[in-house]
Every structure is written in C-alpha cells, then in structure tokens.
ROVONU-546537 format. One record per residue (C-alpha): x, z, y; residue number from 1; residue in three letters. Coordinates in Angstrom, 3 decimals. Layout:
<guvo xx="X" zz="Z" yy="Y" pos="NUM" code="ala"/>
...
END
This chain:
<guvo xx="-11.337" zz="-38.750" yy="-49.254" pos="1" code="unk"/>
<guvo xx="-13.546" zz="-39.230" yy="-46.005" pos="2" code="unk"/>
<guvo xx="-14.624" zz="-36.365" yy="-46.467" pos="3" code="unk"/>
<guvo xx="-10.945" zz="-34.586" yy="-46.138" pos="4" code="unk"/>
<guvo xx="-9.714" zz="-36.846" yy="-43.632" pos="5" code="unk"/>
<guvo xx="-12.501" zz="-35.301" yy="-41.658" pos="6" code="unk"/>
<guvo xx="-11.978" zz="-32.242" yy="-41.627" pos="7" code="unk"/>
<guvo xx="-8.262" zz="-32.456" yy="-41.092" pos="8" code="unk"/>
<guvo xx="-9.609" zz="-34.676" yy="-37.938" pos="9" code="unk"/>
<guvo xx="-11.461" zz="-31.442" yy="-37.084" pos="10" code="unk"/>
<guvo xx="-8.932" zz="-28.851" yy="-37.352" pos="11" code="unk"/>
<guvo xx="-6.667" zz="-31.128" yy="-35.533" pos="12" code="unk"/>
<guvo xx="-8.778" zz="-31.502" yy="-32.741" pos="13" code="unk"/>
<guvo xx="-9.052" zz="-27.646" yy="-32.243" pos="14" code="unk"/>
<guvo xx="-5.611" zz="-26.852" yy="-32.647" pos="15" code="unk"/>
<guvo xx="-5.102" zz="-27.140" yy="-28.549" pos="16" code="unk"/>
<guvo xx="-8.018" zz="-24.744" yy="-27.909" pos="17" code="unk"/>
<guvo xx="-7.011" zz="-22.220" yy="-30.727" pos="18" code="unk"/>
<guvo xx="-3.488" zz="-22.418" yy="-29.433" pos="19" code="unk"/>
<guvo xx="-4.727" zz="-21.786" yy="-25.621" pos="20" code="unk"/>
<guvo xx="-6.801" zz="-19.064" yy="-26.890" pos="21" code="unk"/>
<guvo xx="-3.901" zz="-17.456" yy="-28.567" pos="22" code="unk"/>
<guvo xx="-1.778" zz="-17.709" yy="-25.377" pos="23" code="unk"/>
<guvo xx="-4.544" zz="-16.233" yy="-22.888" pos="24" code="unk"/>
<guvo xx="-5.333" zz="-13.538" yy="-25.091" pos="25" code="unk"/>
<guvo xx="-1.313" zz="-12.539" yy="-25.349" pos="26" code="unk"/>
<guvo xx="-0.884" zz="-12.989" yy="-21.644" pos="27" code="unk"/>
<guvo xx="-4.402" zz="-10.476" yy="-20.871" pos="28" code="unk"/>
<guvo xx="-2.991" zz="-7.990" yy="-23.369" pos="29" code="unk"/>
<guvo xx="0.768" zz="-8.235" yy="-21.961" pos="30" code="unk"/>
<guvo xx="-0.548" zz="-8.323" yy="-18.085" pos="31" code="unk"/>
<guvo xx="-2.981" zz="-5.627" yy="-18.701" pos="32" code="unk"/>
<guvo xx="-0.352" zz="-3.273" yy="-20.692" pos="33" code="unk"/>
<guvo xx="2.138" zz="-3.678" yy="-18.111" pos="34" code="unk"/>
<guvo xx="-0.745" zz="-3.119" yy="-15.532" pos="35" code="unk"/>
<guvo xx="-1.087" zz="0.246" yy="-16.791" pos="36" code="unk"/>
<guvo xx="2.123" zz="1.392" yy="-17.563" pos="37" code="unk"/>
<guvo xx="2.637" zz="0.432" yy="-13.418" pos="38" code="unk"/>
<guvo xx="-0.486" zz="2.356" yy="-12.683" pos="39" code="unk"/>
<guvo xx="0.854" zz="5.523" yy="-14.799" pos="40" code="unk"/>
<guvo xx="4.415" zz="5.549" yy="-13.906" pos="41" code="unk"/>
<guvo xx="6.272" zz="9.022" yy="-13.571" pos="42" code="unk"/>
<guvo xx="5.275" zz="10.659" yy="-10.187" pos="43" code="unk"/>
<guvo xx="7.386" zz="10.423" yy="-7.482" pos="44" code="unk"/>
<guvo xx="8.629" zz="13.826" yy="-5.556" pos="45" code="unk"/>
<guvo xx="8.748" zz="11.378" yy="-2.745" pos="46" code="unk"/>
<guvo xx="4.798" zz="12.065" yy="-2.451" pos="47" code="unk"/>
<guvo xx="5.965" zz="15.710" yy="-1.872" pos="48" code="unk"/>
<guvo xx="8.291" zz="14.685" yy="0.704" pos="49" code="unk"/>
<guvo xx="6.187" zz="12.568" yy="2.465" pos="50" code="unk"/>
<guvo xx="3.608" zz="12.407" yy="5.613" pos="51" code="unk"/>
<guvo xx="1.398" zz="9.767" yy="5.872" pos="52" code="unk"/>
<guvo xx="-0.720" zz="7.964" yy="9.129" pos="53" code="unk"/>
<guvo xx="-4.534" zz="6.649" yy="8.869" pos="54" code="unk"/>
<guvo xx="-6.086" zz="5.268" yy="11.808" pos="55" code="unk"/>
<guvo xx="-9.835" zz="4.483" yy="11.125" pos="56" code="unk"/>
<guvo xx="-11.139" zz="1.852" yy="13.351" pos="57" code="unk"/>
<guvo xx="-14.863" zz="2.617" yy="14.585" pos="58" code="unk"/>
<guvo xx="-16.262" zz="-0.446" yy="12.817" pos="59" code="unk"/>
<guvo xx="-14.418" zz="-3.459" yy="11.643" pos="60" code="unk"/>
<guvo xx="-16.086" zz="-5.740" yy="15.054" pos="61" code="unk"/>
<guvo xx="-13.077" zz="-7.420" yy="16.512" pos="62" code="unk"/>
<guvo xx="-12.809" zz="-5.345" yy="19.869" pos="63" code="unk"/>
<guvo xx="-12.827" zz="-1.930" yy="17.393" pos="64" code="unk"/>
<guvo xx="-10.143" zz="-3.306" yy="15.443" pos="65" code="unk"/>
<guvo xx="-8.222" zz="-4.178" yy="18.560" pos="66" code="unk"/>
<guvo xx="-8.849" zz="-0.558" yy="19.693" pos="67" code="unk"/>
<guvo xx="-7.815" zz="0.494" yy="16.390" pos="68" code="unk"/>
<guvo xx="-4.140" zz="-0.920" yy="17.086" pos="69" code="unk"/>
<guvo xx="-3.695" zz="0.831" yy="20.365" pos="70" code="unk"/>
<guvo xx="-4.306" zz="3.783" yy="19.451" pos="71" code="unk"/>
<guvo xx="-1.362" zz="3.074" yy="16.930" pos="72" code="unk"/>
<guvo xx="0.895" zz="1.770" yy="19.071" pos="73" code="unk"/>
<guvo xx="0.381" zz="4.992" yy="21.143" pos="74" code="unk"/>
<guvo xx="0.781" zz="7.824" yy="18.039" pos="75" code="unk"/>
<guvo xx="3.532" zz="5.645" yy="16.480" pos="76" code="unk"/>
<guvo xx="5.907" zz="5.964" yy="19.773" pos="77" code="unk"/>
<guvo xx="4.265" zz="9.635" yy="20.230" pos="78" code="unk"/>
<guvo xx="5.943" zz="10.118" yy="16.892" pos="79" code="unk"/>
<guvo xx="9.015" zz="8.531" yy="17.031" pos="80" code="unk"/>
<guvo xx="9.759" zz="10.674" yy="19.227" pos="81" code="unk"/>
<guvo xx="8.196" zz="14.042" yy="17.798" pos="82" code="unk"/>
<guvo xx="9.741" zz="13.620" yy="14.106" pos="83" code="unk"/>
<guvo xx="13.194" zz="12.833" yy="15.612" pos="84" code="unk"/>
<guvo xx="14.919" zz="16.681" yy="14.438" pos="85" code="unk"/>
<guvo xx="12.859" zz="16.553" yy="11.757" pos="86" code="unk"/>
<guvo xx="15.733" zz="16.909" yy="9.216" pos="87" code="unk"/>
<guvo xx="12.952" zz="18.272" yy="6.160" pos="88" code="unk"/>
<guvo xx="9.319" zz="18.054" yy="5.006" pos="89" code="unk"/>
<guvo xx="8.907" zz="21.558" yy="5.992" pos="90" code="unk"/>
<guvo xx="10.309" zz="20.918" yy="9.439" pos="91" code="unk"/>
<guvo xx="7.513" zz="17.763" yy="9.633" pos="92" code="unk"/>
<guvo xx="4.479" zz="19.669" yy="8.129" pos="93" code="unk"/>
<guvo xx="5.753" zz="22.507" yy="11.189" pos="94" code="unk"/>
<guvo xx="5.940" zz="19.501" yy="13.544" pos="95" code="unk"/>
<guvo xx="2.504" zz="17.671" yy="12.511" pos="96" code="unk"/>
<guvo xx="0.519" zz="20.911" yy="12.398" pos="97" code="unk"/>
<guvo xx="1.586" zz="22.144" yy="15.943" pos="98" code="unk"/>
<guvo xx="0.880" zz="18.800" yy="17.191" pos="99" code="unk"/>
<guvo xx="-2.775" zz="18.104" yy="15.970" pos="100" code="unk"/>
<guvo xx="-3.895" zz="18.644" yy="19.330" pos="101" code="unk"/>
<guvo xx="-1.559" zz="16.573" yy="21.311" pos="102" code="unk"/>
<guvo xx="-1.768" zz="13.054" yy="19.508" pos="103" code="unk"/>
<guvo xx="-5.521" zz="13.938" yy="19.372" pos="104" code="unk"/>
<guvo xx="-5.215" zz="13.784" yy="23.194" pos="105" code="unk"/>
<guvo xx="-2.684" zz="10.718" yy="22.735" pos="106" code="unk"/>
<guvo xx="-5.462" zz="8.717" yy="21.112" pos="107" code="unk"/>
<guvo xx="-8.507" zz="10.145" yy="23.232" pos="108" code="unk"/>
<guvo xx="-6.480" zz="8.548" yy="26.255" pos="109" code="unk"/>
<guvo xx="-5.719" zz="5.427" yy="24.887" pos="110" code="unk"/>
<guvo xx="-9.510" zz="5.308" yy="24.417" pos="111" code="unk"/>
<guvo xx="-10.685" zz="5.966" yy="27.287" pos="112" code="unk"/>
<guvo xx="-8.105" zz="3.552" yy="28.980" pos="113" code="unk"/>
<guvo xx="-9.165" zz="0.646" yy="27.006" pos="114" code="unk"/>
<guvo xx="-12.706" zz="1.495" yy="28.103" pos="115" code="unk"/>
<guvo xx="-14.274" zz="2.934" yy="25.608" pos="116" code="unk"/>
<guvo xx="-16.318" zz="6.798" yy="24.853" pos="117" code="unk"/>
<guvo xx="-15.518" zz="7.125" yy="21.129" pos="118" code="unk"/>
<guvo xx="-14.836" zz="10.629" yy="20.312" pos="119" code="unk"/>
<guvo xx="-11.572" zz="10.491" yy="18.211" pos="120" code="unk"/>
<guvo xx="-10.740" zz="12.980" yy="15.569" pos="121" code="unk"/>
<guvo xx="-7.761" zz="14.492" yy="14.211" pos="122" code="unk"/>
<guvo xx="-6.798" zz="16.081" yy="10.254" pos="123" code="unk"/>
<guvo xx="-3.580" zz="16.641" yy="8.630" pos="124" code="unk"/>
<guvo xx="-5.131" zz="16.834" yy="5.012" pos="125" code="unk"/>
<guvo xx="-4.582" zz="15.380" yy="1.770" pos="126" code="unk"/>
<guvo xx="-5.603" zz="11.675" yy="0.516" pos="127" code="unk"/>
<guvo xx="-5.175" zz="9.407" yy="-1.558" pos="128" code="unk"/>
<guvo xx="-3.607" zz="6.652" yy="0.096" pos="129" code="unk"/>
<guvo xx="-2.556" zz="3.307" yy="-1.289" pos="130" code="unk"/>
<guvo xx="1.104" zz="1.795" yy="-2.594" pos="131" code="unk"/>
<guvo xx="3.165" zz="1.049" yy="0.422" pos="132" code="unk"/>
<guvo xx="5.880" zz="-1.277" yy="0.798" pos="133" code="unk"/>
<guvo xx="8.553" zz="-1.472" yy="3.394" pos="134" code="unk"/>
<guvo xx="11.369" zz="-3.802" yy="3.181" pos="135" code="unk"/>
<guvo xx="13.576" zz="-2.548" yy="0.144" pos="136" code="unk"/>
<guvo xx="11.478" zz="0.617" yy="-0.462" pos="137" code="unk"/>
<guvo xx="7.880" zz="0.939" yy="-2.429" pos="138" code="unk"/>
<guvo xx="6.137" zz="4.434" yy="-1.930" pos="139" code="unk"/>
<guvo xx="3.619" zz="4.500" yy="-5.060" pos="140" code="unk"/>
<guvo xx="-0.195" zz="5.178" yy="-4.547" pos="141" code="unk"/>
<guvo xx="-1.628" zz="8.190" yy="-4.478" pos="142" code="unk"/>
<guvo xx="-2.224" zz="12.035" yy="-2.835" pos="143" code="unk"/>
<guvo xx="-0.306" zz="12.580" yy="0.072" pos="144" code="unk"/>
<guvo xx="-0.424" zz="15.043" yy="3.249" pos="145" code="unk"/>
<guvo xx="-2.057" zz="12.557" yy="5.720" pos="146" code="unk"/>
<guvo xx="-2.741" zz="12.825" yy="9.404" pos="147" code="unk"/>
<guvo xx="-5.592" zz="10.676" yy="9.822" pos="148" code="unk"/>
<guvo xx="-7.066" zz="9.783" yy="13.010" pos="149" code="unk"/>
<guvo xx="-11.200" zz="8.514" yy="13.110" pos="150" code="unk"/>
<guvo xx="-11.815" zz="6.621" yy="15.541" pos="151" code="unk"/>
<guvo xx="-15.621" zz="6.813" yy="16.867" pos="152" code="unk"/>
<guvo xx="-17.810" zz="6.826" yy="13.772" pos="153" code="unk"/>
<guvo xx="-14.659" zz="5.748" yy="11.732" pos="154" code="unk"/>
<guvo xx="-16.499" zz="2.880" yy="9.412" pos="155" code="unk"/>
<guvo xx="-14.012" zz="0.022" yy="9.782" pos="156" code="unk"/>
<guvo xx="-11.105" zz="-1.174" yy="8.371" pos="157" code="unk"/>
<guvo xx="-7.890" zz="1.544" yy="8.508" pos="158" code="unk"/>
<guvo xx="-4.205" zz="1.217" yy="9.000" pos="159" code="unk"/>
<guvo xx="-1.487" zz="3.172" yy="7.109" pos="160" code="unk"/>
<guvo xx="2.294" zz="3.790" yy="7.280" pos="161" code="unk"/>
<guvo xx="4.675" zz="6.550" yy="6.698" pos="162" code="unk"/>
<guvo xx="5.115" zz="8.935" yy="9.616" pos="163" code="unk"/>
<guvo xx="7.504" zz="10.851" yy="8.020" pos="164" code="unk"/>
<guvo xx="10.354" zz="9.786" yy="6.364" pos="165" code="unk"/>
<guvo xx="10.355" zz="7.503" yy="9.995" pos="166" code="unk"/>
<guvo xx="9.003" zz="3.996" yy="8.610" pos="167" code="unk"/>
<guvo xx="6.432" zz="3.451" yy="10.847" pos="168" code="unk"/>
<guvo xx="7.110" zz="0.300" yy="12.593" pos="169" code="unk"/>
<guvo xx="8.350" zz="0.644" yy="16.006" pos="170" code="unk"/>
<guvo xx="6.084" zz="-1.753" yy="18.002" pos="171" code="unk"/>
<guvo xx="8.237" zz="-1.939" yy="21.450" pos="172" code="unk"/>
<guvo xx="11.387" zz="-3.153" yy="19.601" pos="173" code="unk"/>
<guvo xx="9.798" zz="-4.845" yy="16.615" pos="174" code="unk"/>
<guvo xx="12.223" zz="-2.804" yy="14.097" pos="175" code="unk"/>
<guvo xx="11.661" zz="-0.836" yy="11.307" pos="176" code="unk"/>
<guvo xx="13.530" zz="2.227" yy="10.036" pos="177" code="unk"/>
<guvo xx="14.222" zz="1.547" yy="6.210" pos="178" code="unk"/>
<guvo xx="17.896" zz="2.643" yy="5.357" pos="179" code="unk"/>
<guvo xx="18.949" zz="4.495" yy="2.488" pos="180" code="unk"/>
<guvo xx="20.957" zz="6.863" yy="4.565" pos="181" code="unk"/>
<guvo xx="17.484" zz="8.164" yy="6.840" pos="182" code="unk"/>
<guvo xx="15.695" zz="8.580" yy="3.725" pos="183" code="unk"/>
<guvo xx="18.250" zz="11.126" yy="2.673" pos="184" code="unk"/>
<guvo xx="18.739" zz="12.485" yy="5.721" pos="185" code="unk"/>
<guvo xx="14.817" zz="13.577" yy="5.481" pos="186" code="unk"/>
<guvo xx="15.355" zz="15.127" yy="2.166" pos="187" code="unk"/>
<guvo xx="14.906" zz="12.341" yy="-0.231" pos="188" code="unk"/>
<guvo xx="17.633" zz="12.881" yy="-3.395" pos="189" code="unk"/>
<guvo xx="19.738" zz="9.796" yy="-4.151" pos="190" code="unk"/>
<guvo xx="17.364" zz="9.352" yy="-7.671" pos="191" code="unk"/>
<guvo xx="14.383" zz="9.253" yy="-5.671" pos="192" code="unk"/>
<guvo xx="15.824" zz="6.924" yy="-3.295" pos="193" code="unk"/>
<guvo xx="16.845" zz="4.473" yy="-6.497" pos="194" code="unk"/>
<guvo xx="13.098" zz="5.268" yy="-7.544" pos="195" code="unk"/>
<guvo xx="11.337" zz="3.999" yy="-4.513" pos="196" code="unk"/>
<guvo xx="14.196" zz="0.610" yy="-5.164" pos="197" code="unk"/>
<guvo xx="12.787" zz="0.221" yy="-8.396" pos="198" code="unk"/>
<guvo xx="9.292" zz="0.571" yy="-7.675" pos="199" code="unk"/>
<guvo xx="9.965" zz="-2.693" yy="-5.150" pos="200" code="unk"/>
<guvo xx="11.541" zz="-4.598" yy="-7.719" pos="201" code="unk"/>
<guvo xx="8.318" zz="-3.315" yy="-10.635" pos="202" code="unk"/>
<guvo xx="5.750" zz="-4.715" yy="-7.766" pos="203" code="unk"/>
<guvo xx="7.396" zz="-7.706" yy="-7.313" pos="204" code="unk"/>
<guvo xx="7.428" zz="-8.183" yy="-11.071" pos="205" code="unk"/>
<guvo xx="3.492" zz="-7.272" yy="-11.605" pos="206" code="unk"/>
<guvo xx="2.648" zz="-9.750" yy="-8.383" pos="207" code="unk"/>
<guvo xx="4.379" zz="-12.667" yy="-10.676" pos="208" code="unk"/>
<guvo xx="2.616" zz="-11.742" yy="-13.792" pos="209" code="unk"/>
<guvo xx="-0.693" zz="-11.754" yy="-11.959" pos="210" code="unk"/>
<guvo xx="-0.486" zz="-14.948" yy="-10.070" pos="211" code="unk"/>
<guvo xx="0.943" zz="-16.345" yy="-13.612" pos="212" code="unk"/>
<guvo xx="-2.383" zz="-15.303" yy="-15.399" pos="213" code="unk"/>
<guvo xx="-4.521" zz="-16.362" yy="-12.140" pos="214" code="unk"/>
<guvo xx="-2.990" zz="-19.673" yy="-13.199" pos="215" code="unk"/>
<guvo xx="-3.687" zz="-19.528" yy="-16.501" pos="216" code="unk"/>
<guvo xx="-7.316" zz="-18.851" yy="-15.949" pos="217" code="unk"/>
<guvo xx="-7.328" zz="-21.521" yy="-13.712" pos="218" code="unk"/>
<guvo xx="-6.167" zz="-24.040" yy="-16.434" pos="219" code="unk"/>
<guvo xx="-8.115" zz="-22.454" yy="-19.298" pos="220" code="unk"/>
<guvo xx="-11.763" zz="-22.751" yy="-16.507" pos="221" code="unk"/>
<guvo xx="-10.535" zz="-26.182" yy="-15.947" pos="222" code="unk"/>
<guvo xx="-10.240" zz="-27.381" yy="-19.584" pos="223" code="unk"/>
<guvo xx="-13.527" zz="-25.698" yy="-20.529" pos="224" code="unk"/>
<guvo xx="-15.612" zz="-27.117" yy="-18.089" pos="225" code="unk"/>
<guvo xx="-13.990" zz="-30.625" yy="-18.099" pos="226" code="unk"/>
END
C-alpha cells in the first residue's frame, strides 16, 4: 500500500511539469508553423511595383550615423519632388535611372556641407530588403529595385523606405503619404492594396504570438531553475 501511495505521490508531483511541457511544445510547434507560413506567403506584385531607398552610413560611430540622416533628409525632399508625375513603375524606373547622377550630387553636397570627404556612391539595383511597415500598409521582405546610396566605406547601420509608391517620410512636415487612393494612383490594383492591409494585420498577429512564447519561456526558465 506504501508502496502505491508512492508512486501516485510521484506521478502527482510531475503532472505540472508534464502538463507545461505539453503546452511549450504546442505553442513552439504552433508559433513556428505560423512563422513559416508568414515567411512563405504568396508574393506580392507590389515588389514589382515598387522602388526602394538604402542609405548606408560610413560606420555606425554616432557622427556617421548623424551624417547618415542628412543625407536622407536631402534625397527624401530631392524625391518628393522628382517622383511627383510619376503615375507608373515604368515612369519611376525612367525617373530613378536618369537621375542617378543628380541625387549622387544631392548626397556628395550634403557631405561635404556637414564637413566631411566621404566619397558617396550611387546604384539602382536589386536587393533584398527587409518587411516594411507604414501606418496601415506592410510591404513583405524581399528583392526589390533599390537605389542605394554608400556612404564613405558604407559599414554602418542603413536606413530604408519606399521611394516609390511615395512613403518616404516627409521630414519638413513630419507627414507620411499612406492612403489607399496614392497607392493606386501608382499602379497598385485594389487586391494588392487589400494584400499589403492584410499583411499589417498577419504582423501584428505573429508580434503577439512571439512575445506570448517569449513569456512562456520566461515562466518555463523560471520554474526550472527555481
């Protein structure tokens, strides 16, 4: 009889850490199947329909990351003004490519008036460039036609936005372009448009599952090392 009651004692004393087991082990699988099916979601045509902006600081030393933000102050209101007719990504690829040398010059001269020599370096290219979101819209990760400006030897920390649809913040007033109706006026198709929606709303939803497992961890490190 001592004998029984003791083991009962036993399995009853590792019911809690069975049962915590169990959960972690559903909420990994779960977090990490919805991980991927985020990761692997349909493509986008809005990475066809897209230009992107890198500026590559010089190193990520304070004063080089400073620099790095005036020279995209200075391309950003360059553009604004540059992509305004742009009604179409063919219109903007026209635009960007013609205009290589000009926001090259943009950025050489906000150089040299903040006092520095850097060279500065201009490409409209391909790259993969990370999920983006602004305000109601989420542009996925991955390749897109980027002009990216290097900055000096271009080994510190860089800043993206969109150039084109106009989403690029606009520094002087503090505003941001994100309404449905310039999206479609750049060629975006109302689907694509409830996509990018969607894609907010699937971010969110991931963000929550993640900080929910973080927590989870968290209580599961807790209880094994108490």
């Amino acid at each position: 009889m001592k004998k029984r009651a003791k083991i009962k004692r036993m399995i009853y004393d590792a019911l809690p850490a069975v049962f915590t087991s169990l959960a972690l082990t559903f909420i990994v699988f779960y977090s990490v199947s919805k991980a991927i099916s985020f990761e692997n979601e349909k493509v986008f045509d809005v990475r066809d329909n897209t230009i992107r902006l890198r500026v590559v600081a010089n190193s990520d030393k304070e004063f080089d990351q400073k620099l790095k933000y005036e020279v995209r102050d200075g391309i950003v209101k360059m553009a604004a003004g540059l992509f305004s007719d742009a009604g179409s990504i063919e219109k903007a690829r026209e635009i960007a490519y013609n205009n290589i040398e000009k926001i090259s010059e943009n950025a050489k001269t906000t150089v040299k008036e903040n006092g520095y020599s850097y060279p500065v370096n201009v490409y409209l290219q391909k790259e993969n460039c990370p999920l983006r979101r602004y305000a109601d819209f989420t542009f996925p990760a991955g390749e897109y036609l980027t002009l990216r400006v290097d900055i000096g030897k271009a080994k510190g920390k860089n800043w993206w936005c969109v150039m084109f649809p106009p989403l690029c913040m606009d520094f002087a007033s503090e505003s941001v372009y994100t309404d449905e109706e310039t999206l479609l006026a750049c060629g975006f198709s109302e689907e694509t448009v409830k996509e990018l929606c969607e894609n907010t709303e699937k971010t969110k939803n991931f963000k929550t599952r993640i900080a929910a497992l973080d927590f989870i961890y968290g209580i599961f490190d807790k209880n094994k090392t108490g």
